[in-house]
C-alpha positions in Angstrom: -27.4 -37.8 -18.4 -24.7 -35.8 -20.4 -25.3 -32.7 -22.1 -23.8 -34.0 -25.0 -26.4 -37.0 -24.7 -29.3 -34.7 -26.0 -30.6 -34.1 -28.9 -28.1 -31.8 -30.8 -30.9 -30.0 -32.3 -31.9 -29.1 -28.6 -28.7 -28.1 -26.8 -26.0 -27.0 -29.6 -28.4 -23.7 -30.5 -28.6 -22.6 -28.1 -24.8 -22.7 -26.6 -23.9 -21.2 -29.6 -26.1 -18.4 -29.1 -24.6 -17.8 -25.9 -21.4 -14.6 -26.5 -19.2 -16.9 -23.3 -17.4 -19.8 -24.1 -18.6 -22.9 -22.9 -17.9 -26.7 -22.1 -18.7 -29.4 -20.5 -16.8 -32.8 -19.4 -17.4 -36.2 -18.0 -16.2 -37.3 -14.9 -12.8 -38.5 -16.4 -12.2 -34.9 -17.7 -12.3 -36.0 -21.1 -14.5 -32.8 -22.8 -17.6 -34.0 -24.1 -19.1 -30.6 -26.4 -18.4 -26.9 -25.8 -20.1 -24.1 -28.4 -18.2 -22.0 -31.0 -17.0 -19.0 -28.5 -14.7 -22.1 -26.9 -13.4 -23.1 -30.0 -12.5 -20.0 -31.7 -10.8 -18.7 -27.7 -8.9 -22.0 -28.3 -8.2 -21.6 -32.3 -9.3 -25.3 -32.9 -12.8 -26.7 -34.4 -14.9 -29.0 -32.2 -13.9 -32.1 -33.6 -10.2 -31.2 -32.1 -11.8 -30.6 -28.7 -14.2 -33.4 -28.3 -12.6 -36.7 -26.2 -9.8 -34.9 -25.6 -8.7 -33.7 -21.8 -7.1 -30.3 -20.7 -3.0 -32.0 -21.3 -4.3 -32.0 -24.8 -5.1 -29.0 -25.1 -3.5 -26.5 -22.9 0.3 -25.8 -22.1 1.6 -28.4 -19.4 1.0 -25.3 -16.3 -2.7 -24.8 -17.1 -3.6 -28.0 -17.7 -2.5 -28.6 -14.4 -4.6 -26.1 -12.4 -7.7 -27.3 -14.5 -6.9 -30.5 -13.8 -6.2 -30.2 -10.4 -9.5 -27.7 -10.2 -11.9 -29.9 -11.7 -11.0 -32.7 -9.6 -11.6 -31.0 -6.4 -14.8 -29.6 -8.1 -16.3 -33.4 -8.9 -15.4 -34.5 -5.5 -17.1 -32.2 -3.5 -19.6 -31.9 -6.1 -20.8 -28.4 -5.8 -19.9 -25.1 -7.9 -16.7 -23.5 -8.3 -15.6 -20.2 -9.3 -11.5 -19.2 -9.7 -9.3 -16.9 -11.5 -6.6 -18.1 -13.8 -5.2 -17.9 -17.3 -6.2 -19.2 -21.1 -4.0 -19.2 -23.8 -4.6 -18.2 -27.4 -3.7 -19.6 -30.8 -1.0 -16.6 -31.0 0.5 -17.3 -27.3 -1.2 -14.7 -25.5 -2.3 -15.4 -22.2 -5.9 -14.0 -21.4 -7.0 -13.4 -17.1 -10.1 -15.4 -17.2 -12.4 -16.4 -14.7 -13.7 -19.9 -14.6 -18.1 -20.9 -13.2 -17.9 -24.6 -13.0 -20.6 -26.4 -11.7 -21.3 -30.3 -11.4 -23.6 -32.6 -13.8 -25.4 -35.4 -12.2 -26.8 -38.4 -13.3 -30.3 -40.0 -13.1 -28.8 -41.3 -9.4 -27.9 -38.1 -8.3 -24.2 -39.1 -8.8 -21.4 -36.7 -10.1 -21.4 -37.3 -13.8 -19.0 -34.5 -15.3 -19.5 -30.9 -15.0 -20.1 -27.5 -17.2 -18.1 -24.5 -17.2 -18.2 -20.8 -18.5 -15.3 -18.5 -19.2 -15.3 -14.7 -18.7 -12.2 -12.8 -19.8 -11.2 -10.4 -17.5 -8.1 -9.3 -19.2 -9.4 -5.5 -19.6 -10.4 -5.4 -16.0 -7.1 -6.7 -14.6 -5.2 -4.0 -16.8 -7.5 -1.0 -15.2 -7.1 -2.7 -11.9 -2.8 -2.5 -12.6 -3.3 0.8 -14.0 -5.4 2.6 -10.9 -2.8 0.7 -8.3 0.0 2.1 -10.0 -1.3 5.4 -9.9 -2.3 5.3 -6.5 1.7 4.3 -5.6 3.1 6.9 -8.4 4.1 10.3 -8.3 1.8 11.7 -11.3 4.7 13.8 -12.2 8.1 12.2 -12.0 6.8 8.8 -12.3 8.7 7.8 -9.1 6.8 6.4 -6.2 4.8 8.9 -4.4 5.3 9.6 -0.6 3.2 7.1 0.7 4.8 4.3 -1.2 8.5 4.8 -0.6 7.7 5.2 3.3 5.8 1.8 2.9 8.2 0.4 1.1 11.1 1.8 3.9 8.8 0.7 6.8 8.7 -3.3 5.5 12.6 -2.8 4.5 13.2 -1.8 8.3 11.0 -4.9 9.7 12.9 -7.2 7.7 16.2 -5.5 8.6 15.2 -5.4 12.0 14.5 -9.0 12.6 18.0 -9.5 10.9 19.4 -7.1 12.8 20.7 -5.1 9.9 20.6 -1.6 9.8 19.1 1.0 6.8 21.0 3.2 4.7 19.0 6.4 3.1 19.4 9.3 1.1 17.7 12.1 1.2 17.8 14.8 -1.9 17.1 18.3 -2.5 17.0 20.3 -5.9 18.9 23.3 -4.6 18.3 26.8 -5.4 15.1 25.1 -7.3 12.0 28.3 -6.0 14.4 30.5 -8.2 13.5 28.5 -11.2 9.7 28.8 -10.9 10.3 32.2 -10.3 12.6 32.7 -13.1 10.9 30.7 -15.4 8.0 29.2 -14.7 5.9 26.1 -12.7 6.0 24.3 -16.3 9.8 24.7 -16.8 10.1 23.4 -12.8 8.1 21.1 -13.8 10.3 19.5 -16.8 13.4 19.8 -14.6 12.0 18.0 -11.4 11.3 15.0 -14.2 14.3 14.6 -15.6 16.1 14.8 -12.1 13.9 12.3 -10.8 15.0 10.0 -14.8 18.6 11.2 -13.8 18.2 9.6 -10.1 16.5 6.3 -11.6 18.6 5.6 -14.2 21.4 5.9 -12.1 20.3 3.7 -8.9 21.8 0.3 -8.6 19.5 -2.9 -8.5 17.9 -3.1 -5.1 17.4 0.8 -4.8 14.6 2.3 -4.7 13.7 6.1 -5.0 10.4 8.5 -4.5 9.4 12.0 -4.7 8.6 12.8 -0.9 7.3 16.6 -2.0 8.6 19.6 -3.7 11.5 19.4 -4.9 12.3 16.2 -2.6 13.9 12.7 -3.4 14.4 9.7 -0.7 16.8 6.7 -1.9 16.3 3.7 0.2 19.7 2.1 -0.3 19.5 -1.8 -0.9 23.1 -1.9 0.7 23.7 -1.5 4.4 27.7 -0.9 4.4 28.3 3.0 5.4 30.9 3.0 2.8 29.0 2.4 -0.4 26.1 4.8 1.3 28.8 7.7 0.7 30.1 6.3 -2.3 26.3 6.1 -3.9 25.1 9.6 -2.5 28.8 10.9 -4.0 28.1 9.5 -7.3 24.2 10.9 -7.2 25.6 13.9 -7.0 27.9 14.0 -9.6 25.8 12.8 -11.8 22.9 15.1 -11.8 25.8 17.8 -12.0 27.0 16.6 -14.9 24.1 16.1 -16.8 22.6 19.1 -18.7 18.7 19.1 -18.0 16.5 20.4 -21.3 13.3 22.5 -21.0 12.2 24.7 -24.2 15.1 26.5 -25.5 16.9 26.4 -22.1 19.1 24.4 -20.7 19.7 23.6 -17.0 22.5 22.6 -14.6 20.7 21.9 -11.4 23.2 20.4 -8.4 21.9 18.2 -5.4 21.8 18.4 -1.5 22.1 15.0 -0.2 21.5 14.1 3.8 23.4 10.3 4.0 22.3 8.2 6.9 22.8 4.9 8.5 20.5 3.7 11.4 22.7 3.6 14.3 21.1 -0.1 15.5 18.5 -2.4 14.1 16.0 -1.5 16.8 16.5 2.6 15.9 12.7 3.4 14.8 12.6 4.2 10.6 10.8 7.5 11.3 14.3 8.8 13.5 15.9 7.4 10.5 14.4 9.7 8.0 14.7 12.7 10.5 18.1 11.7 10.7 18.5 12.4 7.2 16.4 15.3 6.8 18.6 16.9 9.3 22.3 16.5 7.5 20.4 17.6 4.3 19.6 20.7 6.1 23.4 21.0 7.2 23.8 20.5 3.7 22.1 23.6 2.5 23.5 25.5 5.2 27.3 24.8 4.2 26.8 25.1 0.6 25.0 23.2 -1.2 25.9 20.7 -4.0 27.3 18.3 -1.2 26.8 14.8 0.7 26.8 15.4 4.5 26.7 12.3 6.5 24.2 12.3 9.3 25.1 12.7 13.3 26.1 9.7 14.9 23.1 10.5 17.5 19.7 10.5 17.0 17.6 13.8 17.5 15.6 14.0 20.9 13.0 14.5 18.7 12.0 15.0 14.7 13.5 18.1 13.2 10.3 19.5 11.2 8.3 16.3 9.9 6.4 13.8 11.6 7.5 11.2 9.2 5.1 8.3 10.9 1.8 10.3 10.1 3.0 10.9 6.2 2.0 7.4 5.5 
């Protein structure tokens, strides 16, 4: 027996005392009743809901995973739970997940089937917001440590198998412990942030770029030609030179060590990589400062000052 077969005076008060929408169907999909929490999630009244299927009601892509849902629901005629998406009267799509389960007949046989709908919309924005944070550097905004390493360890798998090599930079704020000590952590603070907005804004598509520590930056280059690593790492460079960094009533010009690297062969482990880099930015300091020094062509017997493997 349907739902909608009973009494209305029996079923209809109490689905629309329940807060979650509700609906049920028949075994052609065609909706049979639902309560006034479905209606107003949908913007229609009943009477637009009632013998009508999901292609009526729902944009051509959701109808199609209810559809496709409900179908493999009634076959195997048991519950279902999934997550997917409802759309509103103003176009807004809503994370929702749908409780299905079956209606039977007198026989026992598959007859339709009853669902629920629980937004989760709120949840899935927390869920966005705490895994961003966890891959963010709470001050810069640029991905912390442990993501730009992750991110450089699945680069180098992939460029591995395709026998490409990687291309990093690695960055230092120079002369930067004379700033704290000249003017403040907070004032160190501002200027690491609009380094790191200077480095962002000024990476190509494919580029990626995180705070390591400190006064730190690593740009994973996108490109593997050794050329445009120079050419990138040149124009970093000028760039943060160039551009006057704010902070109270002072105003910075902060220049940039840069360590350039290029793995020497596909099969060259990521973490020599890095160390590789770490050590021309140290050449870098030594020599002057507010310069690109390309990396040895040799790999060092063994990493400079950082276990890069175990930051991750």
């Amino acid at each position: 027996m349907f739902l909608s077969q009973l009494p209305p005076d029996v079923i209809q008060p109490v689905l629309e005392a329940l807060p979650m929408p509700v609906f049920f169907k028949d075994r052609a999909g065609i909706y049979r009743g639902c309560n006034l929490a479905f209606t107003t999630l949908l913007g229609l009244c009943p009477a637009d809901v009632v013998g009508k299927s999901v292609f009526d009601l729902s944009p051509p892509d959701l109808a199609q995973v209810y559809f496709e849902a409900d179908e493999a629901l009634m076959s195997a005629g048991q519950d279902q739970r999934y997550e997917s998406q409802v759309q509103t009267p103003s176009g807004q799509r809503l994370d929702v997940i749908f409780y299905k389960s079956v209606l039977r007949d007198t026989e026992g046989q598959v007859s339709g089937l009853v669902g629920t709908i629980l937004d989760i919309t709120e949840r899935k924005r927390m869920e966005q917001q705490l895994a961003e944070m966890a891959t963010r550097d709470p001050l810069t905004g640029l991905m912390n440590r442990r993501a730009i390493l992750s991110h450089l360890e699945r680069l180098h798998a992939d460029r591995r198998s395709q026998r490409q090599p990687l291309c990093l930079l690695m960055c230092d704020v120079d002369h930067f412990k004379s700033i704290n000590d000249r003017h403040g952590h907070a004032v160190g603070d501002e200027v690491l942030t609009q380094v790191a907005q200077v480095l962002r804004q000024h990476l190509r598509d494919g580029d990626q770029v995180g705070r390591i520590g400190g006064e730190e930056f690593l740009v994973v280059l996108q490109s593997t030609e050794p050329e445009q690593l120079a050419q990138v790492g040149e124009r970093l460079r000028q760039v943060v030179a160039s551009h006057p960094l704010m902070s109270l009533d002072t105003t910075f010009s902060v220049t940039l060590s840069i360590g350039a690297v290029r793995s020497l062969r596909a099969d060259e482990d990521w973490a020599s990589v890095v160390s590789r880099a770490d050590q021309a930015l140290y050449v870098a300091k030594r020599t002057g400062r507010d310069r690109v020094v390309m990396a040895d062509s040799e790999p060092p017997r063994q990493l400079l000052h950082k276990d890069w493997h175990k930051q991750l």
